[in-house]
C-alpha positions, 0 to 999 in steps of 0.5 A: 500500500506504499505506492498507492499512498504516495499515489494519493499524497501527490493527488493531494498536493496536486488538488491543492495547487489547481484549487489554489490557481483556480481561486487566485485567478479570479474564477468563482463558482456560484454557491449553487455550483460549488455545493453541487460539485461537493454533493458529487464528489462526496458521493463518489470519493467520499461515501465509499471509505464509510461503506465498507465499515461492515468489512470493517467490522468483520476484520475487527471480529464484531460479527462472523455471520449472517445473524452477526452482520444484521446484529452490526447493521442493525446497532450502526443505523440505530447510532445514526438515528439517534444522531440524525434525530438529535439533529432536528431536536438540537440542531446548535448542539448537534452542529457543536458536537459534529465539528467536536468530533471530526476533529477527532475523527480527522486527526486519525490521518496521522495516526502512524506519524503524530501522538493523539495530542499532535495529531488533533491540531491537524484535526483541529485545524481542518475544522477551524482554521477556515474561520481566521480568513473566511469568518462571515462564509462560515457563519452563513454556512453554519446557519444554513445547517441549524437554521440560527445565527452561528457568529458566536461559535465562529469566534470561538473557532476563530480562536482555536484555530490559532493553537491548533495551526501552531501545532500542526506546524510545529508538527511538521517543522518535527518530521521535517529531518526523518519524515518530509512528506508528511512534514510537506503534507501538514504544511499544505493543509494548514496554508490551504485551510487558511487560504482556500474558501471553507467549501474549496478546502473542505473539497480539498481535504475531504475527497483528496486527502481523507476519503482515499486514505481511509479508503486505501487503508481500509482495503488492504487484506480484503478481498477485492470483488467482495470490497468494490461489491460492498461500497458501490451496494451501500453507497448507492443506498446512501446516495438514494436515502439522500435523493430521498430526504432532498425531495421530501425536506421542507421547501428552501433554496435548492443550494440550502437543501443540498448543502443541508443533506450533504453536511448533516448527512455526513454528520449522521453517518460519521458518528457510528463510522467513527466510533467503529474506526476507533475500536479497530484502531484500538485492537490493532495499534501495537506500536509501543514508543522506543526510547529514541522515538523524539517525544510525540512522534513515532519511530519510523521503524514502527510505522505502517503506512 
């Protein structure tokens, strides 16, 4: 998997360049156009990683039969039930504990390089940083998905962004001498979530960086014909429990709908993806710290990725 992870670290550098030129040559997308690009490209690049997490799950050892899998199923779409209610009880809580826990989720990028605290600056950052330089396109975002004014949460977004960029380029200053890709990889997306429009960059990260690593790493030891059977069945159902819930929702701007769907859909889905990725990474992590390993950052001889 060295190669197709490389594969995937040149695609990111190349994203972020082209998406670079493309805003500071003065080409701009209508919201409309921009939300409809995403809402694709997460369907295609993005749902696939989180369709496999029954494969996920079997590798984990959590079910090892029909009667298993239904059980895993059944307790995966209960969590996100429960997360897509509270989305329509407490839309302000729910959008807080979304960025919460992307963060988290995101940092798990740098596992094999960063330690938990390090790694959740580069979290931190995807989800923060885009307010320093692009407060008012947050804010209106985030109102769009709660339906509230959303100008208090920026600001503090807004803050921690400061702590969180410091730490993620101080953790790529730290795998400059033994680790430069990485090094190089952090850099770029702390400028990019700097520079980049919040939509352009989530673009960026989610479906150049995100999605494909997980989805690289998530395949490795499986069977091939059962893998790509597995994420295009579920994300096909996804996409259609989508279109679905586009057609039914209350009458707005077609943008706001499609930007709704897209992003709480996404919140929804991720809270038991991530819980599942969590617990395999727990069962699988045995890589104990070597004396000569520079504080926070793991030994090259160790790593996986």
């Amino acid at each position: 998997m060295t190669r197709a992870r490389r594969i995937q670290r040149v695609a990111f550098f190349l994203s972020a360049l082209g998406l670079s030129l493309l805003v500071y040559s003065g080409i701009a997308l209508p919201r409309g156009a921009l939300v409809a690009i995403i809402a694709v490209l997460v369907a295609v690049l993005g749902l696939p990683h989180g369709a496999l997490d029954p494969l996920v799950a079997r590798k984990a050892g959590l079910w090892k039969s029909i009667s298993g899998v239904a059980g895993f199923m059944g307790a995966y779409l209960l969590l996100a039930a429960v997360a897509g209610l509270l989305w329509v009880w407490a839309p302000k809580f729910s959008l807080v504990a979304f960025l919460a826990y992307s963060a988290w989720h995101f940092s798990g990028d740098w596992r094999d390089w960063l330690s938990p605290g390090w790694r959740l600056c580069a979290g931190a950052t995807v989800i923060c940083a885009p307010s320093l330089l692009y407060p008012d396109l947050v804010a209106e975002y985030f109102s769009v998905l709660t339906g509230a004014e959303a100008t208090s949460l920026v600001r503090v977004l807004h803050w921690l962004a400061f702590p969180a960029l410091v730490g993620t380029i101080f953790s790529a200053a730290r795998c400059l001498r033994t680790r430069p890709a990485v090094a190089a990889e952090l850099a770029v997306l702390a400028l990019s979530a700097v520079v980049l429009p919040p939509l352009v960059f989530f673009l960026l990260y989610f479906c150049s960086l995100h999605s494909p690593r997980h989805l690289i790493d998530t395949v490795q030891g499986m069977n091939p014909a059962t893998a790509a059977a597995t994420a295009a069945g579920l994300t096909l159902v996804t996409v259609g429990l989508g279109a679905l819930f586009f057609v039914l929702s209350p009458s707005t701007q077609v943008d706001e709908r499609l930007l709704q769907i897209t992003f709480i859909g996404l919140a929804v889905l991720t809270v038991p993806h991530m819980i599942l990725i969590e617990y395999y990474a727990a069962r699988t992590e045995n890589e104990p710290a070597l004396a000569s390993t520079p504080p926070g950052f793991k030994n090259s001889s160790q790593m996986t990725r």
